[in-house]
VEXMIRO-558254 format. One record per residue (C-alpha): residue in one letter; chain; x, y, z. Coordinates in Angstrom, 3 decimals, padded with zeros to 6 digits. Example, Ala and Ser with C-alpha at 12.3 -4.5 7.8 and 13.67 -1.06 7.14 Angstrom:
<site a, A, <012.300, -004.500, 007.800>> <site s, A, <013.670, -001.060, 007.140>> 
This chain:
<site x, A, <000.000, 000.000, 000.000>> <site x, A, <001.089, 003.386, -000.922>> <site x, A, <002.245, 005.809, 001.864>> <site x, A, <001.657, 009.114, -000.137>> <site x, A, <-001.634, 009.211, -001.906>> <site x, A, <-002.174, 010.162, -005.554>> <site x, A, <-003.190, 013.516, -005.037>> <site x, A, <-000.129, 014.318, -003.098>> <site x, A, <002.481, 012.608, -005.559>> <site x, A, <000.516, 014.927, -008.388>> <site x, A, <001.444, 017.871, -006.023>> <site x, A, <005.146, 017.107, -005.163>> <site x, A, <005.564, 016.334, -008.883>> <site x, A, <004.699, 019.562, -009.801>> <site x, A, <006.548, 020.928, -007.232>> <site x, A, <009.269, 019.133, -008.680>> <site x, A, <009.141, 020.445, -011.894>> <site x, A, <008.800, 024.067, -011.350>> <site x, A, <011.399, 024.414, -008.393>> <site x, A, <014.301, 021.506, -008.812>> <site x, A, <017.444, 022.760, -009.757>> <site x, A, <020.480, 020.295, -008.998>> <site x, A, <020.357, 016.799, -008.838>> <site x, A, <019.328, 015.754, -004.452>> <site x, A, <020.593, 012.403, -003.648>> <site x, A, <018.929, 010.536, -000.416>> <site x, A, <021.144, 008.849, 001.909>> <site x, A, <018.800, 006.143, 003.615>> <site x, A, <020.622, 003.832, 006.373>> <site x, A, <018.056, 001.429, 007.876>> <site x, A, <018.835, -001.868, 010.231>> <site x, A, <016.837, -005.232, 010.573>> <site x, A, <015.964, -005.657, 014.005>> <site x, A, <014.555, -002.918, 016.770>> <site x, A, <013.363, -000.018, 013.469>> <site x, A, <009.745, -000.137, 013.600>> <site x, A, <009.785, 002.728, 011.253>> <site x, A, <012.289, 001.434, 008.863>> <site x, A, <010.401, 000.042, 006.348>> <site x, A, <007.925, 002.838, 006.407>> <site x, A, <010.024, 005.523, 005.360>> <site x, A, <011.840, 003.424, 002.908>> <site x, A, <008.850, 003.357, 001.219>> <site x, A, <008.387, 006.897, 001.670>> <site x, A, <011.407, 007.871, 000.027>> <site x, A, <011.301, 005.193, -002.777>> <site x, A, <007.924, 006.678, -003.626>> <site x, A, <009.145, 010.374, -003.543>> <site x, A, <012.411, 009.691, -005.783>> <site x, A, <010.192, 007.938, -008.139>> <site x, A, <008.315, 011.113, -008.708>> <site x, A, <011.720, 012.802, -010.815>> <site x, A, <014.729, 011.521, -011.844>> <site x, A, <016.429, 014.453, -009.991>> <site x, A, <015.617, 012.798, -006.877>> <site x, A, <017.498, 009.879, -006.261>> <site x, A, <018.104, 007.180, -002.775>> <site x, A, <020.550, 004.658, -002.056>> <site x, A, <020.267, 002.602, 001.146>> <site x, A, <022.397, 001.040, 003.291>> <site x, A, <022.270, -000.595, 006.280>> <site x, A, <023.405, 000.908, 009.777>> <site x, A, <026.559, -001.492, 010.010>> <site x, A, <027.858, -001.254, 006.801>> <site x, A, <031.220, 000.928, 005.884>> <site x, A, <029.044, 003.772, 004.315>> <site x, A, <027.161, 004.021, 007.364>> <site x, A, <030.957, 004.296, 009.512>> <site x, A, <032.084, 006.674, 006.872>> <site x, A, <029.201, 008.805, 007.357>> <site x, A, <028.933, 008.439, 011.204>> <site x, A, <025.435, 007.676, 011.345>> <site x, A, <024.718, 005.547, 014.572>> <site x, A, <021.271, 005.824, 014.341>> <site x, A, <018.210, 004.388, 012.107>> <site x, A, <016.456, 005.533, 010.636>> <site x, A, <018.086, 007.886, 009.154>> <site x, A, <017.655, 010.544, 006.164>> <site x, A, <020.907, 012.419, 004.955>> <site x, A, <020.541, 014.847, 001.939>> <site x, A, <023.768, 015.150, -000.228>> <site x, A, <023.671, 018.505, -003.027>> <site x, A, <024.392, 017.813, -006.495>> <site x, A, <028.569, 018.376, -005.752>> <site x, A, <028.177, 015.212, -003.745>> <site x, A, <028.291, 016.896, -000.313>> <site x, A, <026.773, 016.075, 002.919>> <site x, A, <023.972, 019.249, 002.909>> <site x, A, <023.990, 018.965, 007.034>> <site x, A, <020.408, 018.218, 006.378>> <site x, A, <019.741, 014.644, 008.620>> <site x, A, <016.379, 013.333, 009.600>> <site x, A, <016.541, 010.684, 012.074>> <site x, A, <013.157, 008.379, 012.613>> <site x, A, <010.262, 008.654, 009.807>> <site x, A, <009.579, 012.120, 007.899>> <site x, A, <005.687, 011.331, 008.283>> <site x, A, <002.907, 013.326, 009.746>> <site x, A, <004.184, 017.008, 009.834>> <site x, A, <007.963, 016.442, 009.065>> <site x, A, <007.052, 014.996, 005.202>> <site x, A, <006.489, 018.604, 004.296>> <site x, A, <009.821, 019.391, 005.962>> <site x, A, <011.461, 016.707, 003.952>> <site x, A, <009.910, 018.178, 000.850>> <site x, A, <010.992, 021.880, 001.122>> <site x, A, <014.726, 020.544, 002.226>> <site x, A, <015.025, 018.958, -000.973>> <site x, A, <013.436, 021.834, -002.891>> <site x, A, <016.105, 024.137, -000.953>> <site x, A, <019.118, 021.839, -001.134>> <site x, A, <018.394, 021.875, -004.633>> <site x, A, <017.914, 025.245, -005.511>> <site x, A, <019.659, 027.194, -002.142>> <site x, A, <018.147, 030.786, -003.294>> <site x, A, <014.789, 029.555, -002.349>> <site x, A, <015.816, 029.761, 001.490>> <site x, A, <013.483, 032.097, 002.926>> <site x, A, <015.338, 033.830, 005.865>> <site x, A, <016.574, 037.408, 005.367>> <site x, A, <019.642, 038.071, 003.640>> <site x, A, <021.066, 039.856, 007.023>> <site x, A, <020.537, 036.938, 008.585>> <site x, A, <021.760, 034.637, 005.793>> <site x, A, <024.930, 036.706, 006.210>> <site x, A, <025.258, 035.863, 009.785>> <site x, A, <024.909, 032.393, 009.374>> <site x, A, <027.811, 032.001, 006.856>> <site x, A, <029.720, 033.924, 008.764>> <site x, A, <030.231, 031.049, 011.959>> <site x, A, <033.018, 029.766, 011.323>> <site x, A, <032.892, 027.008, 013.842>> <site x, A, <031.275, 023.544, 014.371>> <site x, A, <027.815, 023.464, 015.252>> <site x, A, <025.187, 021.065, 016.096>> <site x, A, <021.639, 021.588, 016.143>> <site x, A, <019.969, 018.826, 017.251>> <site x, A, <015.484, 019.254, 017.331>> <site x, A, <013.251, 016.582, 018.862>> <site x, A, <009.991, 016.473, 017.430>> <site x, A, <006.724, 013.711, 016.824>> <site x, A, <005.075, 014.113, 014.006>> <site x, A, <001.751, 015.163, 015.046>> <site x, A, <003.078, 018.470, 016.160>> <site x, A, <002.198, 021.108, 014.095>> <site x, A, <004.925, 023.949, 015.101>> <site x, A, <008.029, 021.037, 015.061>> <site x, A, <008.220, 021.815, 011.698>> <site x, A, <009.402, 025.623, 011.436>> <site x, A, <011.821, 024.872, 014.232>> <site x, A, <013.381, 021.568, 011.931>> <site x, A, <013.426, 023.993, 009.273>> <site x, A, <015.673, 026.561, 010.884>> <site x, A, <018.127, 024.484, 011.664>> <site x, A, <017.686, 022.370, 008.445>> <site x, A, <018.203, 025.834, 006.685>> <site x, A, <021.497, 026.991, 008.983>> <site x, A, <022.988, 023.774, 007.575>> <site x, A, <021.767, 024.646, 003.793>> <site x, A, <023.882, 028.084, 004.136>> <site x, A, <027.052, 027.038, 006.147>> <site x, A, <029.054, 023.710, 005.892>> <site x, A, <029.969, 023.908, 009.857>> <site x, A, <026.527, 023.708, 011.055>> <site x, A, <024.675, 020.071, 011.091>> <site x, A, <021.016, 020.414, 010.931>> <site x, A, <019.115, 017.158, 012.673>> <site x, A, <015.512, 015.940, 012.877>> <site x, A, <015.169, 013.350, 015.821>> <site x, A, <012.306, 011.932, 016.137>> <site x, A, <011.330, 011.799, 020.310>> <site x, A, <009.099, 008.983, 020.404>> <site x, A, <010.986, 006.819, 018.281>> <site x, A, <014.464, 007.871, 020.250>> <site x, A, <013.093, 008.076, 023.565>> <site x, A, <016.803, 007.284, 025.615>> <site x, A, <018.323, 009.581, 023.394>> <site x, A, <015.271, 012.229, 024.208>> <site x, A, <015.396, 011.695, 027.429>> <site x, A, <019.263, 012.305, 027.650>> <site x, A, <018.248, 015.877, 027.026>> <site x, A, <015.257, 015.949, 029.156>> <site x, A, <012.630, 015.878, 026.119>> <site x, A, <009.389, 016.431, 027.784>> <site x, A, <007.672, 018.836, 025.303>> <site x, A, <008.058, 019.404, 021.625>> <site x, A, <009.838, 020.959, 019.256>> <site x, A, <013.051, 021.084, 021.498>> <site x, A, <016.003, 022.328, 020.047>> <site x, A, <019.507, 021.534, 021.822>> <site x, A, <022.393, 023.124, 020.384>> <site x, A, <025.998, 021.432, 020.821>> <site x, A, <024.738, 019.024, 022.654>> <site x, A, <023.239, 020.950, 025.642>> <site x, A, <025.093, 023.926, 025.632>> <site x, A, <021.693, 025.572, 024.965>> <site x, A, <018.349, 024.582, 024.680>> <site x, A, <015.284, 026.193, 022.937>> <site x, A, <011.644, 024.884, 023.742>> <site x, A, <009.301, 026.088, 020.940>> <site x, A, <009.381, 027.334, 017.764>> <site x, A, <011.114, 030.541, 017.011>> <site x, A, <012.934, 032.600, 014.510>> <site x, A, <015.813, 031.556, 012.743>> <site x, A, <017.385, 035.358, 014.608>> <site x, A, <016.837, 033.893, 017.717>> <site x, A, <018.702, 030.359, 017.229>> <site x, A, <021.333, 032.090, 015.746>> <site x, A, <021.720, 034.444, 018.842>> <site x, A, <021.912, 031.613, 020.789>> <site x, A, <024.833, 029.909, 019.359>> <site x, A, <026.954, 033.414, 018.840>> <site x, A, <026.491, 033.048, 022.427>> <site x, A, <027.723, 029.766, 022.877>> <site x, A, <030.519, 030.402, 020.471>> <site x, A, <031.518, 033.354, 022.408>> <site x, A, <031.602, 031.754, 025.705>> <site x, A, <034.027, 028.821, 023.993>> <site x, A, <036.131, 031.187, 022.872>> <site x, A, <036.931, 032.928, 026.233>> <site x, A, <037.702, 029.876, 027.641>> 
């Protein structure tokens, strides 16, 4: 049985058409055992790459070398590479459904055409500036209707500046690794891995405040 409906593929399609630029490959790294949501968003992606040839997936599984390579330790997991071959710092980890597909649609959209990326272009300049490794990690479920403007914030940072790492997680389907960080509402957005948290959704001005912050308070160390 399908997992996007007809109606939907005729919308992404066009989509598609009138906005894909470069080429989007899919990285998909699933496991056997324990991934109740494997095989569902394998499907999902199969069925959206099937919708134009710009849009490709390869899969792997979770111990194999790509997956080492890559450093993915979790499954599963989504990584968007731009037509150049590069990771994007675009990572979804647990299924794109519910809410998060739309997120997964505009992220390819953007990682193919990167001009799309509606944030301001002050702020656009302040995000290429960092010049530093960052990780933005949000929890989400995908019945949550304002997860997906905080996903795309970071998802965006990651579009505009090769330092920053942009990643979905799932809650529910991650629930040691959510609770590591005290996930007990959604979206939650934990930046280098606690060194600041954001409950909500808000502007892309206010994330980045946050980690100039953080950056800041590194470098006076």
């Amino acid at each position: 049985m399908a997992k996007i409906d007809q109606e939907e593929k005729n919308k992404i399609k066009e989509l598609f058409q009138e906005n894909l630029k470069d080429e989007v490959k899919l990285y998909f790294f699933s496991k056997e055992e324990d991934c109740q949501y494997c095989e569902d968003t394998e499907q999902i992606l199969t069925e959206i790459t099937e919708l134009d040839s710009r849009v490709t997936v390869e899969k792997y599984m979770l111990d194999s070398e790509k997956a080492a390579e890559m450093n993915i330790d979790r499954a599963p997991a989504t990584i968007l590479y731009d037509a150049d071959g590069n990771d994007t710092g675009v990572h979804f980890y647990g299924i794109p459904s519910g809410y998060e597909f739309t997120t997964l649609i505009e992220d390819i959209l953007d990682t193919s055409n990167r001009d799309r990326i509606d944030l301001s272009a002050d702020i656009k300049e302040q995000i290429k500036e960092i010049d530093q490794n960052v990780l933005i990690q949000v929890f989400i479920t995908p019945t949550c209707p304002y997860c997906p403007r905080a996903v795309r914030v970071a998802h965006q940072m990651a579009l505009l500046n090769p330092n920053i790492r942009g990643e979905m997680v799932e809650a529910i389907e991650f629930q040691e690794f959510s609770s590591k960080y005290n996930v007990s509402g959604v979206p939650k957005t934990v930046i280098n891995f606690g060194a600041a948290e954001q409950v909500g959704a808000v502007p892309a001005k206010t994330i980045l405040k946050k980690i100039k912050k953080i950056l800041e308070q590194e470098a006076a160390v």
